[in-house]
N, C-alpha and C positions, 0 to 999 in steps of 0.2 A: 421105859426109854423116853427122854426128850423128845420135845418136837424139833428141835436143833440138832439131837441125835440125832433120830431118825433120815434129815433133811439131809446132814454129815456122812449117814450111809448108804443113803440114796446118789450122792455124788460118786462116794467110792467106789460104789458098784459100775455107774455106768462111766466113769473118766473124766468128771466135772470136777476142777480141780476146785477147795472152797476158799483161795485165797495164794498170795504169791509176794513175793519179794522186790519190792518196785525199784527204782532205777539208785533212790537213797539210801535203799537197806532199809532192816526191822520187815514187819509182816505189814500187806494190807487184804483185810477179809472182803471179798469177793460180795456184796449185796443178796442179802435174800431172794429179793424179787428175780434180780437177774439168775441167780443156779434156779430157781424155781421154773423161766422161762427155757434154761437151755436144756434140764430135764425134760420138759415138756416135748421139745425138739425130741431130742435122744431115745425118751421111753424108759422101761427101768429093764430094757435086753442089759445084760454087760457087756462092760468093755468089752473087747477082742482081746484074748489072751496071748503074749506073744508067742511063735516058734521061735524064736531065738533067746538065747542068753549068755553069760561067759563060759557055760559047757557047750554051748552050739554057738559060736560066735558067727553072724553075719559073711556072706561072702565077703571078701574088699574088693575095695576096687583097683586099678591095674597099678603096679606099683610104679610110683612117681621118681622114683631114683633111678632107675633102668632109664628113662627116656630124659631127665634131667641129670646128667653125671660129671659130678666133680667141680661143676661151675653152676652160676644164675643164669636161668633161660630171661631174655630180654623179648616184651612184646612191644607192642603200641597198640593202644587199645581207642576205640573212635563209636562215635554216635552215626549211623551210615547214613541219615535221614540226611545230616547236617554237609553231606560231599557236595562239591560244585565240579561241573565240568561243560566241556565247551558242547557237549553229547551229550543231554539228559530232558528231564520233564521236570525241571525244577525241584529235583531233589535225587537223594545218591543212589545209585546203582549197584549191581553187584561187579557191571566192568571197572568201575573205581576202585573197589576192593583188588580186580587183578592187579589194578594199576600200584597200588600202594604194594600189597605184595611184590611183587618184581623189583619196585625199589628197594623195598626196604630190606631184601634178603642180602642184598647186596654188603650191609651193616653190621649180619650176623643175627638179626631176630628170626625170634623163633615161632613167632604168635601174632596172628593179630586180631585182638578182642573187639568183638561187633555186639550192640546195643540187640535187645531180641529183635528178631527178624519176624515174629507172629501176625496174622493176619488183623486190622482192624479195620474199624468202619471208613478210614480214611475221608474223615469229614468232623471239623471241628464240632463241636468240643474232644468228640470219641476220637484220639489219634495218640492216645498214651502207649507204649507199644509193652506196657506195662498194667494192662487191663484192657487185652486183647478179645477180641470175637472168636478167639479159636486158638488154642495154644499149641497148634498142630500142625497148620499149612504155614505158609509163606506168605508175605503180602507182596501181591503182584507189583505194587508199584517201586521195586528193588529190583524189574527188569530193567535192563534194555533194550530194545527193541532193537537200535542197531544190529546188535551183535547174535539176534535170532537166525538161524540157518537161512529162514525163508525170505527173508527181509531181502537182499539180495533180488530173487526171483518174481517179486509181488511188481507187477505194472500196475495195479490197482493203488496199491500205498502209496508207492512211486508219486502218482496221479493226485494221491491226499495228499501229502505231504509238501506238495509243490503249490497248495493254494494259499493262496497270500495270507487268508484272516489265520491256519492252521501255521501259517512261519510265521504270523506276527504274534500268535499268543505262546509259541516256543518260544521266541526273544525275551518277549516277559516274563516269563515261567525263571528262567535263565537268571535274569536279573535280581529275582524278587530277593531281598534280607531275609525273607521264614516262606517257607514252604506252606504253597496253597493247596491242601491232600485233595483236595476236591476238583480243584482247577485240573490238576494236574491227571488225577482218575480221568476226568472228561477228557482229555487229549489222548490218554493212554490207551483205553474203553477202543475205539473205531482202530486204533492201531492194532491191536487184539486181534479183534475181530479179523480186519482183513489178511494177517498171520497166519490164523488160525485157516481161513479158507484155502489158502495156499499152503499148507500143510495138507488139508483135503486133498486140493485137487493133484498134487502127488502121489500121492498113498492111493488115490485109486488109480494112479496113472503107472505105478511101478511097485508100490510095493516095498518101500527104502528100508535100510537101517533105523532110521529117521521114525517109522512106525513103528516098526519093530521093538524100537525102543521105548516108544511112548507106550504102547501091549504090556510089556514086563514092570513099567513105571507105576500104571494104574492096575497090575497086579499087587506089586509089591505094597500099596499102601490100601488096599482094601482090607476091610470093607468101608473103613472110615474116608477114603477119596469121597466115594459113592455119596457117602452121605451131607458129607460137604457141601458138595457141587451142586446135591438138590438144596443144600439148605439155602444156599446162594441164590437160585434161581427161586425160590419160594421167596426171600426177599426183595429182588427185585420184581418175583409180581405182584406182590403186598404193598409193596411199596407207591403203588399207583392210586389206591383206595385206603390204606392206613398212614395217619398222621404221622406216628411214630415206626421205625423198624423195627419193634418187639413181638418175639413171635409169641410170647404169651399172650398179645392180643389177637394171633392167627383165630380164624374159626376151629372151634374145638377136635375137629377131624386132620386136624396138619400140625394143630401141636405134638400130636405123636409118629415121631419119625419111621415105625413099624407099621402103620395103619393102609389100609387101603386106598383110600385117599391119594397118602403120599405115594403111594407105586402105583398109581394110574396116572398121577402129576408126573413124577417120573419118567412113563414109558409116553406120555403126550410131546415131552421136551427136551429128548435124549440128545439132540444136537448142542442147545445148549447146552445142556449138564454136561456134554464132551467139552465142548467151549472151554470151560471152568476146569475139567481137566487138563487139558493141552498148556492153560495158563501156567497150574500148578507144576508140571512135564517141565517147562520149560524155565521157568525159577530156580526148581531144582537141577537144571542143567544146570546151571549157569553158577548159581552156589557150590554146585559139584567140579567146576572148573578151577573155581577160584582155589578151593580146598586143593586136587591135585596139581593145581602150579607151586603151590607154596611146598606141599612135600619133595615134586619134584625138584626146588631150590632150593631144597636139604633143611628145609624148617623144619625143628623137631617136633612142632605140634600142629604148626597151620593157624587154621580158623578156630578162636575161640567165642563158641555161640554162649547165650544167654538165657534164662528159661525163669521166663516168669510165673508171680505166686501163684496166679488162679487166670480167671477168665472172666470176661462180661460176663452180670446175671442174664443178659438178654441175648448173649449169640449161641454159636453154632455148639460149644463144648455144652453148654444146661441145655438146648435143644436134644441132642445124639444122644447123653449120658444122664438123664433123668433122674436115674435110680442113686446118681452117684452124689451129685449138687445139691448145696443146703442152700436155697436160695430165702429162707426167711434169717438169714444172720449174713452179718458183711464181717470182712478181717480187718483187722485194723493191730493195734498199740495199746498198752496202757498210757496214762498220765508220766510224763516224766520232764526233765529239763530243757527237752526241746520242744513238746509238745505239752502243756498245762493241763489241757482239755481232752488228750488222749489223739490217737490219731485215726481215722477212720478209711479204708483204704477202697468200700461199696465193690469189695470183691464175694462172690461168695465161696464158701467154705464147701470140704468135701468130706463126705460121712466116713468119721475113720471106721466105722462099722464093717466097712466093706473093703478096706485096703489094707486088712492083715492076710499072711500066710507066705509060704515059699513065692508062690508064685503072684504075679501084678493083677489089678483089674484091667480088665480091657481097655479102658481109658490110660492106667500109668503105664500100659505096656505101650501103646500105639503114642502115647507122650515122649517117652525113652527110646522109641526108636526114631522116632521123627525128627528131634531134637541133636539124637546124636550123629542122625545123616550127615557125612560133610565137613565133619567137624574132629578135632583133635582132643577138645579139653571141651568141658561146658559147665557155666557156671548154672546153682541153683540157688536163684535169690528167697532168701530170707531161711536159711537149711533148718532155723530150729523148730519151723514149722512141721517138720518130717516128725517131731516127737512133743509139742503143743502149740496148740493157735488160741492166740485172744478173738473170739466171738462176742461180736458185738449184736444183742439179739433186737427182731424189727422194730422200730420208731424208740429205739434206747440212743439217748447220745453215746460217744466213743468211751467216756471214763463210766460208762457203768456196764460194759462186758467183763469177761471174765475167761479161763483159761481152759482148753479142752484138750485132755491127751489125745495122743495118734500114737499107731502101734511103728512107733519110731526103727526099731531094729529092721524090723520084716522090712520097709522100705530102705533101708540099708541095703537090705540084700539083696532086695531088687536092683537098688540102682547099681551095686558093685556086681551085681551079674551082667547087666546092661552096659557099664563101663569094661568088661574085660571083651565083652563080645564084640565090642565096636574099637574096642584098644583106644579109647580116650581117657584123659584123665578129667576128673571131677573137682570142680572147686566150690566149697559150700561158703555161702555170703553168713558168715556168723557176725558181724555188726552190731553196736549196741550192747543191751541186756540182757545176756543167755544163761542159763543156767551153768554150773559149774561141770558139770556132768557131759552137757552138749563135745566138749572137747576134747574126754577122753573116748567117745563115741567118734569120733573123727578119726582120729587119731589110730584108733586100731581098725577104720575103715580104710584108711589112706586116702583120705578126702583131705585136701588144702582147705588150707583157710583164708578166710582175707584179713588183710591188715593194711588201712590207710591212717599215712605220716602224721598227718592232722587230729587222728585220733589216739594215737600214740605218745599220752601223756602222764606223767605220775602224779599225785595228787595235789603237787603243787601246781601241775598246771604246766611243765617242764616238762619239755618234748623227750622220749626214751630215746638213750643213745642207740646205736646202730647195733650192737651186738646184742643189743637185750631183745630184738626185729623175735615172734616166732619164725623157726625155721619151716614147718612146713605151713607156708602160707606162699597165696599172692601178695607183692605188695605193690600198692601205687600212692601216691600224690593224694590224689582227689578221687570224688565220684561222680555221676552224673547226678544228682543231688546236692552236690556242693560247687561253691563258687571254681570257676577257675582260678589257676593261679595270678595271671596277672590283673583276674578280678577282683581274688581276695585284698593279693597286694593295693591295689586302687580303689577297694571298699564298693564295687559296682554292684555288688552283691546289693549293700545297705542302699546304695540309693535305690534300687528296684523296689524293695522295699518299701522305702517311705514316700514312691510317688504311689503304690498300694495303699497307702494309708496304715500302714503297722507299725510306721513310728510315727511321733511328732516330731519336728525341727529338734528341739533340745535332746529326746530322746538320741536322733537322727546323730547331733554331737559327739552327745558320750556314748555312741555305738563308733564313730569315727576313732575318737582316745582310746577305746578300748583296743580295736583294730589296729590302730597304728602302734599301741604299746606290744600287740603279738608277733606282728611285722618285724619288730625290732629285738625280741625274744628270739624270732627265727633267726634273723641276722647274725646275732651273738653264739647261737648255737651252731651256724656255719661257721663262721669264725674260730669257735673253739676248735673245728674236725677241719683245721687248716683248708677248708674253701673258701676265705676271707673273701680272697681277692676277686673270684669269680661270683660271691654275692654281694660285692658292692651296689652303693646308691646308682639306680641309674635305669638300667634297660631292664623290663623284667623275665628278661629272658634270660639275662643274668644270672639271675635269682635259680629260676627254673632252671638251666644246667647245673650251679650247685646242689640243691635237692639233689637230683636225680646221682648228683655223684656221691652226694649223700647216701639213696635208697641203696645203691651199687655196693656199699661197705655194707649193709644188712645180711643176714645169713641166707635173708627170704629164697626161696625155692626161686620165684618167678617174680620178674619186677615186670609192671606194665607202666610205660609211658604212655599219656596220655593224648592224642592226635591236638586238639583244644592247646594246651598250656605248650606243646613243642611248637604251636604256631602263633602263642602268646594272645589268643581271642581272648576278649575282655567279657561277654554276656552268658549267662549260664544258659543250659539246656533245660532248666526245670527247677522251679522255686519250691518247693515243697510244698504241699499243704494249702496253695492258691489255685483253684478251679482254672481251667482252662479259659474260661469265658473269661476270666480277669488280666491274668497271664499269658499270651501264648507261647506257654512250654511245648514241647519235645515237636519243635519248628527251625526254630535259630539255624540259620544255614552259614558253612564255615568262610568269612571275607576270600580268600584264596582258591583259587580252582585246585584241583588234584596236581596237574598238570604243572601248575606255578610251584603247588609245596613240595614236590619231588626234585625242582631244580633250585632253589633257594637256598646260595650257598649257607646261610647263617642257620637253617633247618640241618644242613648235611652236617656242620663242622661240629655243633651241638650230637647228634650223632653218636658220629665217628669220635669223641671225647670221652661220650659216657659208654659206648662200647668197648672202647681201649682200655677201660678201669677193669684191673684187675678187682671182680671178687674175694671175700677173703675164702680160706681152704676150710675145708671140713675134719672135723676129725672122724664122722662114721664112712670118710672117705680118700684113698688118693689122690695125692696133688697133681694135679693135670694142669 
């Protein structure tokens, strides 16, 4: 046997795939060095064999026709970070969410899709909510404190809240265009706290519902609460004498979350480690409100959460889950037409060694239920990750990773067990370049798909008509990755850009011509599907209620409108591929308060227009 053989059967045994189908078609082989790096990772154990196949097919998940029937569920889906209100810390709340709920049931939606809610370090650069510290809890700063039980009863907060420097940095907070995560935690931080004390001194004082609740709360998510709250508190007391918050530079006795160490740290600082509880208790009320007001206003889905790929290499999930985290590879992309150089995403990867079988690892179990608390439907960014990820191995640039299976079914059948338990439906982000196969895996999962209009082109470049829409999918507009709509239309996208430095002036040009020739492609393609008149030259909101009457004629299961383009903001939430430090993405706060876009009659009439379009009928259904 070759040494190429051999290298060839050395991948197949352990799931390294030696080569893959780039975004052009034809084959590209995978690098020596790199399968030789990721075996090294892996070891030559094998793959994980699957329990599932087409004689044991995977649980599915809950069927999406039962709670969608006969018609398109219509959501609006929003960045929560991005809410204003006259009541806040300079950035959105989870009362803004009731707030948008309550209006917009009024409409007939069914959904409304929220940016992940994950905890992070809330302090630039780290605020991507998309490479989170924890893909588990909630980040506190999506409270409001208003609307806490104890708030109310605190003469103490009362007392804070009334000093001038504490209402003159609220005004500012208030004001700011992008969210200070940090400002903002400081003003939050002592409001907390004093909450949280008045919660005490209740609870020893009577005894309420109030504890009782908080008891069963921090049951129901142990053991992982537990572990959290030390992790937290071990950061900020690291934090005093460590430059950086990585606890891989903890002293070697706290790096491990079982050690003695940490449960003497633990039993010295139970008050705070409750603290960090009481926070998470009370997030999750409040997520938990919003989710039953919307049922109760007859939404057929509610809240649809967001679940991103991985987690910092440096927070609390490779802290608790050791065994599970490959922290010497980041995920990323191959090389393709939006990204040359490949994309590199400094997430790390999880050993599929240990997430085959009927049942989850304790991490994807306490993920699946955390995630699906609250929630109606939840999306799973990047699904074809459940069955391979590009590993990008340490100090490799992005184009020289290479492809690692995962025992894709078995997680199927996790998450379609997880979906029928929590009666949510599940929408997999299949985006991009997926294998062929990915979609008939979906398919007999009852997993949606997504599909956005801008990607929706045949290969001349010619937008698919509405009928050709997959039916079972999500569809929208845009994403949070792509421009807005009346940014595309205005090219704000390209100037962002080229004050980056990614274009030059001439380039900056012929990126305008090109844009302006697609602009006019869309136009003509409203035009043809008789919404001429409503996408004429002019307002682009214009534009934007044709689309959308457009997406309306799709088969799509679930159309989301997107909060951004119904209120016509011109700056995106997130440039791709530009560090934070250059950029600041997933900030942008929305020009409007809540309060204004709920009364704005050219928000309502836009609406009530694209509500009133009839959908076309189904054939695997009655016309209703």
């Amino acid at each position: 046997m070759s040494a190429a053989d051999a290298l060839a059967e050395r991948c197949a045994r352990a799931g390294v795939l030696t080569g893959y189908v780039p975004a052009g078609g034809g084959w590209f082989e995978t690098g020596e060095p790199t399968l030789r790096r990721l075996l090294a990772l892996l070891g030559d154990s094998p793959a994980p064999n699957s329990h599932f196949s087409e004689a044991r097919p995977p649980t599915p998940c809950i069927d999406y026709t039962t709670r969608i029937r006969g018609h398109q569920s219509l959501g609006i889906w929003l960045n929560l970070y991005t809410l204003r209100g006259e009541r806040d810390l300079g950035i959105g709340n989870f009362s803004h969410v009731r707030e948008l709920v309550d209006w917009s049931a009024a409409f007939g939606i069914d959904f409304i899709g929220l940016s992940p809610l994950h905890v992070t370090r809330n302090a630039a650069p780290e605020i991507s909510p998309y490479s989170p510290v924890s893909r588990l809890f909630l980040n506190p700063l999506y409270i409001d404190p208003w609307a806490v039980p104890e708030f109310e009863r605190s003469s103490a907060l009362a007392a804070h809240l009334a000093r001038e420097d504490i209402a003159r940095e609220l005004r500012e907070l208030r004001e700011l265009a992008r969210t200070d995560y940090a400002r903002s935690l400081a003003v939050l931080d002592p409001v907390l706290d004093l909450l949280y004390a008045q919660f005490c001194r209740e609870r020893e004082q009577t005894g309420s519902d109030r504890s009782r609740a908080f008891e069963q709360f921090t049951g129901a998510l142990a053991p992982e609460l537990e572990r959290f709250t030390t992790y937290v508190c071990l950061c900020e007391h690291f934090a005093r004498s460590l430059p950086k918050n990585d606890w891989h530079a903890w002293p070697p006795e706290f790096q491990d979350p079982s050690s003695s160490a940490v449960a003497e740290f633990r039993a010295r600082n139970a008050a705070a480690i409750e603290r960090h509880a009481f926070v998470q208790f009370e997030a999750d009320r409040q997520l938990g409100a919003a989710q039953a007001r919307a049922r109760a206003l007859g939404m057929k889905i509610g809240l649809y959460r967001d679940l991103a790929l991985s987690s910092h290499r440096d927070g609390f999930d490779t802290w608790a889950f050791p065994d599970l985290f490959m922290t010497q590879v980041r995920l990323g992309a191959p090389p393709d037409g939006y990204a040359a150089g490949g994309q590199d995403w400094a997430l790390p990867a999880l050993d599929p060694r240990r997430l085959a079988g009927d049942d989850p690892h304790p991490y994807v179990a306490a993920l699946l239920r955390t995630n699906l608390r609250h929630s109606g439907a939840l999306r799973i960014d990047h699904v074809m990750g459940l069955f391979r990820q590009y590993w990008i191995p340490e100090d490799l640039p992005a184009r020289q990773g290479g492809y690692v299976q995962f025992p894709g079914l078995d997680l199927m059948h996790q998450i379609g067990c997880a979906s029928k338990e929590h009666d949510a439906l599940i929408v997999g982000e299949d985006l991009g370049t997926v294998p062929d196969e990915l979609a008939a895996h979906m398919e007999r999962s009852r997993m949606l798909s997504c599909r956005v209009f801008f990607f929706e082109r045949d290969r001349r470049e010619e937008f698919k008509p509405p009928a050709e829409f997959l039916t079972r999918a999500l569809v929208t507009a845009t994403t949070h990755d792509f421009p807005t709509l009346a940014g595309y239309v205005g090219a704000r996208d390209l100037e962002i850009q080229h004050e980056l430095g990614m274009w030059t002036k001439s380039e900056l040009q012929q990126k305008r011509r090109e844009r302006e020739a697609d602009v006019a492609r869309l136009r003509t393609y409203l035009s043809k599907l008789g919404v001429s008149a409503l996408g004429a030259e002019g307002d682009p909101l214009d534009l934007t209620r044709a689309l959308y009457l457009v997406l309306r004629q799709t088969p799509c299961r679930l159309l989301g409108l997107g909060l951004d383009n119904l209120c016509g903001e011109l700056d995106p939430v997130n440039v791709p591929g530009v560090s934070v430090k250059d950029y600041p993405s997933w900030s942008r706060r929305m020009r409007d308060r809540v309060s204004e876009i709920v009364r704005a009659p050219e928000i309502e009439s836009m609406l009530r227009t694209i509500a009133a379009a009839r959908p076309p009928t189904r054939a695997d259904e009655p016309n209703s």
